[in-house]
N, C-alpha and C positions, 0 to 999 in steps of 0.2 A: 578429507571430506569437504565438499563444497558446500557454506553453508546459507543459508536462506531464511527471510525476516516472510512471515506470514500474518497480515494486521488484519484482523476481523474487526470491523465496525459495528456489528449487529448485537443488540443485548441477548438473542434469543440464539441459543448452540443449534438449535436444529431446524432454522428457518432457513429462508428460499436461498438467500446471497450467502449464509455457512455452507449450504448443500453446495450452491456450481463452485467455492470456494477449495472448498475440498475434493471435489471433482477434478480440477484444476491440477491440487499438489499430488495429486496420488501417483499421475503421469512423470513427475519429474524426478525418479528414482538417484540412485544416488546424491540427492540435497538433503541435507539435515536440516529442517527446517521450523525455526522457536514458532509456534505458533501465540502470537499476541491480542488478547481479547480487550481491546480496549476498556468495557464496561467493567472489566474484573481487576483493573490497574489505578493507583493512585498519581494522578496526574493533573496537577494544578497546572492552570491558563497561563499562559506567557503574559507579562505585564511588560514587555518592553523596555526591560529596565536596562540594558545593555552590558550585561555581564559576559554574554558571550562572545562580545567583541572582543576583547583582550585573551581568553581563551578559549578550549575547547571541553565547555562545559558549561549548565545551568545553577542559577543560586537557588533554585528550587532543590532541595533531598525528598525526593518523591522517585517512583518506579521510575519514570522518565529516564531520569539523571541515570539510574544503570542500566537502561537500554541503546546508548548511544554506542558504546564499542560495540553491542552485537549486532546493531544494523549498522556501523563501519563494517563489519567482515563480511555480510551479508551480497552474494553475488546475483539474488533476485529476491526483490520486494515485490510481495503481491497484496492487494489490497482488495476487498471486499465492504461489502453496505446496504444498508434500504435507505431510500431517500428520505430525509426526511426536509420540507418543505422544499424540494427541491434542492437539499446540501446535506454535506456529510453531516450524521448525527453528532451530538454536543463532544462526547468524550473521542472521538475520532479524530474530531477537527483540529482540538486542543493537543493531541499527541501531535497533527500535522503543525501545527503552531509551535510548538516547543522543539522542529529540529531547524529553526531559524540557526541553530548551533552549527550544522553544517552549513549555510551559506554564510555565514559569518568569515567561518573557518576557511573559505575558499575565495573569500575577497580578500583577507589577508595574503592566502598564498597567491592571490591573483591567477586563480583558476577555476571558472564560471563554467565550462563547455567539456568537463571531464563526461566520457564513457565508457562505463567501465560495467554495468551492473545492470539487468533486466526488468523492468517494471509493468504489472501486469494487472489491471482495475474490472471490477465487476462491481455492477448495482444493479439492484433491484426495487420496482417503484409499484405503488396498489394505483395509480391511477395511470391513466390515458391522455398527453397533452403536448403539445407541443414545444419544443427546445427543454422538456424538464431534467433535461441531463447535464446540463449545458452550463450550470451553474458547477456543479459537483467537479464535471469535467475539467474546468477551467481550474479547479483545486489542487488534483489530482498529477494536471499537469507542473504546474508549480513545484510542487511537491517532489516528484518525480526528477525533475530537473536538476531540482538543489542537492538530492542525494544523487547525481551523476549519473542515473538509468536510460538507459535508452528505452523505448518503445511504442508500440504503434496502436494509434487507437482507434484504427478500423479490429482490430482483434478484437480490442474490449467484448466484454458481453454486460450487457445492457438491455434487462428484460423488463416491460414495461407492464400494465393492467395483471396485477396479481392478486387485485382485491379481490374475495372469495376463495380465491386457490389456498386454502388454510395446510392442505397437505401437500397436495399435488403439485409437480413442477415437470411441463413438460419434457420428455425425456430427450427431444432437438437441444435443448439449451445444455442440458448434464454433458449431452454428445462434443460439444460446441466447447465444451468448459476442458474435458477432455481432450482434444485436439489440440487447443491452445497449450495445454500442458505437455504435449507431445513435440509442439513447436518449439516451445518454450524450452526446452531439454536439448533442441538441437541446437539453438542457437547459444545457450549456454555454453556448451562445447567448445565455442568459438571465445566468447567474451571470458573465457578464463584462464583461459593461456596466456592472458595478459594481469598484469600486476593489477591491483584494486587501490588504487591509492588513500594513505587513510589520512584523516585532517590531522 
């Protein structure tokens, strides 16, 4: 079974970026996929203290530290969020903060440019404004990087002015989230015939 890290940033289960979230994984049948809710996980800040340099591991004992081998086997990470001031919310960031473990672990092996694994981003934001994604984005991509993902961020979905839409969520973007996931499954196909290399 091919298995899949699913990282919800939203504290709320049944807001707009859970909804295209889950839209998203419903398409990619056969992935077994840990669904990870940031807000429901104990996950202390990265302090930079360099412990992960020497190995493949954190000196924090928090949820983190045992999520690291199931996003090593993980052959698409997908990521989900509402903006908040324009960036991932606090406990999301800190999860993305705490797998400096895998770029640690890859400078070591001297291998930066691994792809091996699919990565797939949606946000959603209550206001109207220009480049407000573009912070987030640039996170996202990093991120993405270090755990070895390939992917493309003309896909993303990226729904902007949802303030008032307390329920409703147009049903183009659900459509859009689904499709992605349908691509997302094919290209899988491709990217797992190959070994996944772990730190």
């Amino acid at each position: 079974m091919v298995r899949g890290a699913a990282i919800f940033g939203s504290p709320r289960n049944g807001g707009h970026s859970t909804r295209l979230h889950e839209a998203f994984l419903g398409e990619l049948t056969g992935v077994s996929f840990d669904r990870l809710r940031v807000y429901d996980l104990d996950i202390r800040p990265c302090t930079a203290c360099g412990f992960c340099r020497g190995e493949f591991g954190c000196i924090h004992d928090d949820d983190m530290a045992r999520l690291y081998g199931r996003i090593a086997e993980s052959a698409v990470v997908s990521v989900s969020m509402p903006l908040y001031f324009s960036s991932p919310p606090s406990p999301l960031k800190a999860f993305i903060d705490r797998c400096q473990v895998f770029w640690e672990a890859r400078e070591r092996q001297g291998v930066l440019a691994v792809t091996s694994r699919r990565g797939f981003f949606i946000a959603v934001g209550g206001g109207r404004y220009r480049g407000m994604f573009e912070p987030s984005l640039a996170v996202v991509r990093h991120f993405f990087r270090t755990l070895g993902c390939e992917f493309d961020e003309s896909e993303y979905i990226l729904v902007d002015g949802v303030d008032g839409e307390k329920d409703a969520l147009p049903n183009a973007y659900l459509a859009r989230a689904r499709e992605a996931g349908r691509r997302c499954a094919r290209l899988l196909a491709r990217l797992t015939n190959d070994t996944i290399p772990r730190p």
